[in-house]
C-alpha positions in Angstrom: -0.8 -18.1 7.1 -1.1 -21.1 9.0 -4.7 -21.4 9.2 -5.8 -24.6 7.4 -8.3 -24.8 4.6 -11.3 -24.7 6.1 -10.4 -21.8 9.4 -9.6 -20.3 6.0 -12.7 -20.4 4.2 -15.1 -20.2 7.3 -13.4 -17.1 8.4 -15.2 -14.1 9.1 -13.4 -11.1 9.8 -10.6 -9.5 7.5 -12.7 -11.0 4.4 -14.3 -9.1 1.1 -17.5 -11.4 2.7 -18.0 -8.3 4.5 -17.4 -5.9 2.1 -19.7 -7.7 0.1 -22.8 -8.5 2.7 -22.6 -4.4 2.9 -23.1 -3.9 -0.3 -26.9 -3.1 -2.3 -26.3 -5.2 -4.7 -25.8 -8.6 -3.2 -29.3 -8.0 -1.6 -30.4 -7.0 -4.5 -29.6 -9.7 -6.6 -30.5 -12.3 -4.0 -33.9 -11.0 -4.1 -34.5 -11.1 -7.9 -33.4 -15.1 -7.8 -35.9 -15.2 -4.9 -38.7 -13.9 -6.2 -38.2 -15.7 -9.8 -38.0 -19.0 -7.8 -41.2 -18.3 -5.6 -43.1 -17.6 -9.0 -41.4 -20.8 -10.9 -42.3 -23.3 -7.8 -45.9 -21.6 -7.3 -46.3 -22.3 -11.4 -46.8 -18.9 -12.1 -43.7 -19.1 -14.1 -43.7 -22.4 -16.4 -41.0 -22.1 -18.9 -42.4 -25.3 -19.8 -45.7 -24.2 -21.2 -46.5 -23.0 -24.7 -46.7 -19.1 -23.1 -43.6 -18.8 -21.5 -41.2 -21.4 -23.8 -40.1 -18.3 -25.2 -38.5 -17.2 -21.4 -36.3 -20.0 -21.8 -32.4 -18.9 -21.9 -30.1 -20.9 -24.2 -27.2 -22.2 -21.7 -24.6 -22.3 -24.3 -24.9 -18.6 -25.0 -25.0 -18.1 -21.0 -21.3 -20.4 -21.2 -20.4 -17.8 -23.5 -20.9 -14.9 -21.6 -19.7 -16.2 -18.6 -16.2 -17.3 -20.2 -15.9 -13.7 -20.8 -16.6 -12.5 -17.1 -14.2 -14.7 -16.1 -11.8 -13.6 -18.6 -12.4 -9.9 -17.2 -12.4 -10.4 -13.5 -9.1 -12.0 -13.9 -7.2 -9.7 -16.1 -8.6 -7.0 -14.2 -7.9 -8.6 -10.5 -4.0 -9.4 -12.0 -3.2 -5.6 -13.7 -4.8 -4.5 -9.8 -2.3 -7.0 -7.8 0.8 -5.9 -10.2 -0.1 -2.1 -9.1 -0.9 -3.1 -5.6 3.1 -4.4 -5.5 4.4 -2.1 -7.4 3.1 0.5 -5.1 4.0 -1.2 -2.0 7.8 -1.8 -3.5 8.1 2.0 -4.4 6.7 3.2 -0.7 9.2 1.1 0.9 11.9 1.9 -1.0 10.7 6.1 0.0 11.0 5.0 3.5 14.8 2.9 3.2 16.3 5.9 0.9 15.4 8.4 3.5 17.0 6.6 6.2 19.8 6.0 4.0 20.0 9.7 3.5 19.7 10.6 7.1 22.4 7.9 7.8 24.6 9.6 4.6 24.0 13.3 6.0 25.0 12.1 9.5 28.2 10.4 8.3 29.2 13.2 6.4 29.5 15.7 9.4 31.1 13.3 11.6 34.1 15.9 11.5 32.9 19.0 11.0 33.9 20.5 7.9 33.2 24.1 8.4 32.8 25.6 11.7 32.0 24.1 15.4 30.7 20.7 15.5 27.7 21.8 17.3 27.2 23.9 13.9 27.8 20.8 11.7 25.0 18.6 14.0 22.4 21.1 13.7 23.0 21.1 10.2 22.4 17.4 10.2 19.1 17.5 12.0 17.8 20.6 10.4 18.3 18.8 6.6 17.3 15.3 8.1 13.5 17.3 9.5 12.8 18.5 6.3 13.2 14.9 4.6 11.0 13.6 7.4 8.4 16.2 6.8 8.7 15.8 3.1 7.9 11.9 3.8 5.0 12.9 6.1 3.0 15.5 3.7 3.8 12.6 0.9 1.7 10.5 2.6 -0.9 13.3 3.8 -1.4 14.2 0.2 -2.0 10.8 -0.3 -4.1 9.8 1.9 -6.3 12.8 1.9 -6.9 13.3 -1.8 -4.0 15.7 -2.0 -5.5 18.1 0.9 -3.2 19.5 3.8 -5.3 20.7 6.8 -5.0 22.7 9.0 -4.5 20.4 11.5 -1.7 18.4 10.3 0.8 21.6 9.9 -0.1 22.3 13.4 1.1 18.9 14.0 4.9 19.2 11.7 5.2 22.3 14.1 4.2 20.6 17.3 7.2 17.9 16.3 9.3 20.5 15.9 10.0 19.5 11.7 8.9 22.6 10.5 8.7 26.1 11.9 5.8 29.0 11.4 7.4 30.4 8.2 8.7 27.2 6.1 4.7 26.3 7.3 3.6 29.4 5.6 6.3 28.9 2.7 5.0 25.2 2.1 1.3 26.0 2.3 1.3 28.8 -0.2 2.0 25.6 -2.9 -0.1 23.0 -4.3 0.6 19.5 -3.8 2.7 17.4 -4.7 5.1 20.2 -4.6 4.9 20.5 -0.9 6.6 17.4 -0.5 9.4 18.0 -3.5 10.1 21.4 -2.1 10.9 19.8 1.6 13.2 17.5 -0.1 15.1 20.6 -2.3 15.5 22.6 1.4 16.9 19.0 2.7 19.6 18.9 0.2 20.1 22.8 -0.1 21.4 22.8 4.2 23.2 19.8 3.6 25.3 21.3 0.4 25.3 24.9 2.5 26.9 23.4 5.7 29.7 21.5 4.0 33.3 23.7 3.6 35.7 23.4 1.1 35.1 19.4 0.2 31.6 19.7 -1.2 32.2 18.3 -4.0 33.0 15.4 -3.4 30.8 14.7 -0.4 27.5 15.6 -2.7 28.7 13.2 -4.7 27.9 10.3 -2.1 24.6 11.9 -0.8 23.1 12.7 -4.1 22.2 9.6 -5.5 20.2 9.5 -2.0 18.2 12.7 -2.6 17.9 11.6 -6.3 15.8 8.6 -5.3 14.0 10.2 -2.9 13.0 12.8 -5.4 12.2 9.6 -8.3 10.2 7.3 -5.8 8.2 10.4 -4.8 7.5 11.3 -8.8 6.7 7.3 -9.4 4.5 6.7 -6.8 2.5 9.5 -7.3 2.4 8.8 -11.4 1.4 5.3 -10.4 -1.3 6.2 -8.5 -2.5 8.9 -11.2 -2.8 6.3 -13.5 -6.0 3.7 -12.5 -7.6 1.2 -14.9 -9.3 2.9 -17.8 -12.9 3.7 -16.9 -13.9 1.5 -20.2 -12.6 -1.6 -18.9 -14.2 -1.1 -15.4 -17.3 -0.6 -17.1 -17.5 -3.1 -19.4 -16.2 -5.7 -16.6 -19.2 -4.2 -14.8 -21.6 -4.7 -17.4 -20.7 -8.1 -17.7 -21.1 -8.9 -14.4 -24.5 -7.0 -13.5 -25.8 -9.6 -17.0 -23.9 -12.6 -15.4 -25.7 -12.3 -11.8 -29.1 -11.6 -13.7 -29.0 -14.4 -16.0 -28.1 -16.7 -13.1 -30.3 -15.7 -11.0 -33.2 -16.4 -13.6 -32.3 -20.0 -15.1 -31.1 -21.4 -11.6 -34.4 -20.1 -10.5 -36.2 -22.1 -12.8 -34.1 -25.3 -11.6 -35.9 -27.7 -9.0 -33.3 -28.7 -7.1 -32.5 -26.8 -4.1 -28.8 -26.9 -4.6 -28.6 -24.6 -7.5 -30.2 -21.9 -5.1 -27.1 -22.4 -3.2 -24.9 -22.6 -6.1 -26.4 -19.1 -7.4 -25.6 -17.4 -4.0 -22.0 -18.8 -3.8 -21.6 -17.8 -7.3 -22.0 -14.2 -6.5 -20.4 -13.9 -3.6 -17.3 -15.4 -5.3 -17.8 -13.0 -8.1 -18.6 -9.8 -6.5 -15.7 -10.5 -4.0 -13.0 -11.0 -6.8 -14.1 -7.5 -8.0 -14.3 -6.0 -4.5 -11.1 -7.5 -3.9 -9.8 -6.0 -7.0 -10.9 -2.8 -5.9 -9.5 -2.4 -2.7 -5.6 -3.5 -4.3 -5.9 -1.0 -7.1 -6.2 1.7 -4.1 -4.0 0.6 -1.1 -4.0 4.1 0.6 -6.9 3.9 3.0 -8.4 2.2 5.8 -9.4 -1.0 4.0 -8.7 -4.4 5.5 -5.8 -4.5 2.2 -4.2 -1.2 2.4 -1.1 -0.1 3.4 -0.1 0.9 7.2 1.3 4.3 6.3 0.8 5.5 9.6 2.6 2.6 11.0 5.5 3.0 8.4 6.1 7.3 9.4 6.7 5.8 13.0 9.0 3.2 12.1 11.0 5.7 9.7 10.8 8.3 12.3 12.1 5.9 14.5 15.2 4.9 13.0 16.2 8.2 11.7 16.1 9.1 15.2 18.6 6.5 15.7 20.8 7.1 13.2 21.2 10.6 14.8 20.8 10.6 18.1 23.0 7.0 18.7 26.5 7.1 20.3 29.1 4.9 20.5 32.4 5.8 23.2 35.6 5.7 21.2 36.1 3.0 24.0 33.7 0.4 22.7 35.6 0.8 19.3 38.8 0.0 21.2 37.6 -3.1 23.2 36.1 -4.5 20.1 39.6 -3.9 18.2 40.6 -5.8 21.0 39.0 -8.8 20.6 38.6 -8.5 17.0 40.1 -11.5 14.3 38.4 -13.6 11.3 35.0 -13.8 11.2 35.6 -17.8 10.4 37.1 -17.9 14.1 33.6 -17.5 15.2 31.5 -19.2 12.6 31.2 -21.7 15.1 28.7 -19.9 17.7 26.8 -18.9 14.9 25.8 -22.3 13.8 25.2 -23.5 17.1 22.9 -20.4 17.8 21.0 -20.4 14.3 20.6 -24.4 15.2 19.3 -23.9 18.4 21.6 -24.1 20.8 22.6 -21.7 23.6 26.4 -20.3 23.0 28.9 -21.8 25.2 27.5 -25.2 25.2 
């Protein structure tokens, strides 16, 4: 980003801030600091006196306890980010091996290897549907806690990926099989339309269909897999002690600074671990999680391309034409890339 430090830091929008102003808790601990320091500046609370010396809190053994917090928000915000990338890295590579797969399928019937051509195209976007719709109910079952509704396989019909019975077919099993069995009826028209070369075409498109089929099974094992419940816990624990120990001995300081101090404190605190949070899930509507929707389109888009675009045998010939080294025109690159207009 190119904002500078302090557009950074006073920004409002797009910021666990929010998250965090919503949130019980804050309020909650902002209000036990408050009322400690109302009863300490009244003298109600006089750690100084004889009756309450026994209130007072050791701040060595408060070091100690908030070495550890920081010690667990961090290993706990890192192991999120790593499974925050990971996740992303896997979902993009679904999206590029389908398209490589649409563009594999495509290239394969470019002669038609078994009947008309019009027979060898339909078998191209028939097999190339059923990987789209395989990529869509991926993301439905993620998104929606592995739930199809009824809605969404009106919608596969409605885009003409799927027909009344494979919607019946699919529906009858549980995900995440749905998607796996879109991606089996993918490969199965492909390896049916091919004549007496199979072989050795399958050869080139299965490693395709093979990836598709193993970033499928790793994202959803990834995302089966969260932080152990013990860990959260505990990094929890630690945390609800931290805020209330801070809240009481900077509430017992005179200065007005250490109010502020205590309130920065928690935001900082409870943002890391909101933060942390919202990476370890990325499917969602959070400000951090993926743009699924945004990535179908764009998938959608250029398998569209990959099928539907046509060059004439003529714009082959005229580029033949003018064709020679690359090095010949190495030159109009460098003056592009440096900024200046060809043919200058």
């Amino acid at each position: 980003s190119d904002e500078g430090v302090f557009d950074a830091t006073l920004r409002w929008e797009a910021t666990v801030v929010q998250s965090c102003v919503r949130r019980w808790e804050l309020w909650a601990a902002l209000f036990w600091h408050l009322c400690l320091a109302c009863l300490h500046h009244s003298g109600t609370l006089d750690i100084e006196s004889e009756e309450f010396a026994w209130l007072q809190v050791p701040q060595a053994n408060s070091q100690i306890l908030t070495g550890l917090l920081t010690f667990f928000i961090v290993f706990y915000s890192n192991h999120c980010y790593d499974r925050y990338t990971r996740l992303y890295e896997l979902c993009r590579a679904l999206l590029t091996h389908t398209v490589g797969a649409a563009m594999m399928i495509r290239m394969s019937y470019r002669v038609p290897r078994r009947g008309t051509l019009k027979e060898g195209k339909r078998c191209v976007q028939l097999s190339v549907r059923y990987l789209l719709a395989s990529v869509i109910l991926f993301f439905m079952e993620v998104l929606q806690d592995d739930k199809i509704e009824a809605k969404d396989w009106e919608f596969l019909q409605e885009a003409g990926l799927l027909q009344p019975i494979t919607v019946r077919l699919l529906s009858e099993d549980k995900a995440p099989f749905q998607s796996a069995l879109a991606v089996y009826w993918a490969y199965d028209v492909v390896e049916s339309g091919l004549g007496s070369d199979r072989d050795r075409v399958m050869k080139l498109i299965n490693n395709h269909f093979w990836q598709i089929h193993a970033d499928l099974r790793e994202i959803q094992d990834t995302r089966l897999l969260p932080i152990p419940f013990g860990y959260y816990h505990v990094m929890n624990l630690m945390l609800c002690v931290n805020i209330i120990l801070w809240g009481y001995g900077m509430a017992l300081e005179s200065r007005v600074l250490a109010h502020l101090i205590y309130v920065l404190c928690v935001l900082i605190f409870m943002g890391m671990r909101e933060l942390a949070a919202q990476l370890a899930d990325p499917f969602g509507d959070d400000l951090v999680d993926f743009p699924v929707r945004y990535w179908i389109l764009q998938c959608w888009e250029e398998c569209a391309v990959v099928l539907e675009h046509e060059l004439e045998t003529d714009a082959h010939r005229g580029q033949l034409a003018r064709g020679g080294p690359l090095s010949g025109h190495l030159d109009v690159a460098v003056r592009h890339f440096a900024g200046e207009a060809p043919g200058k």
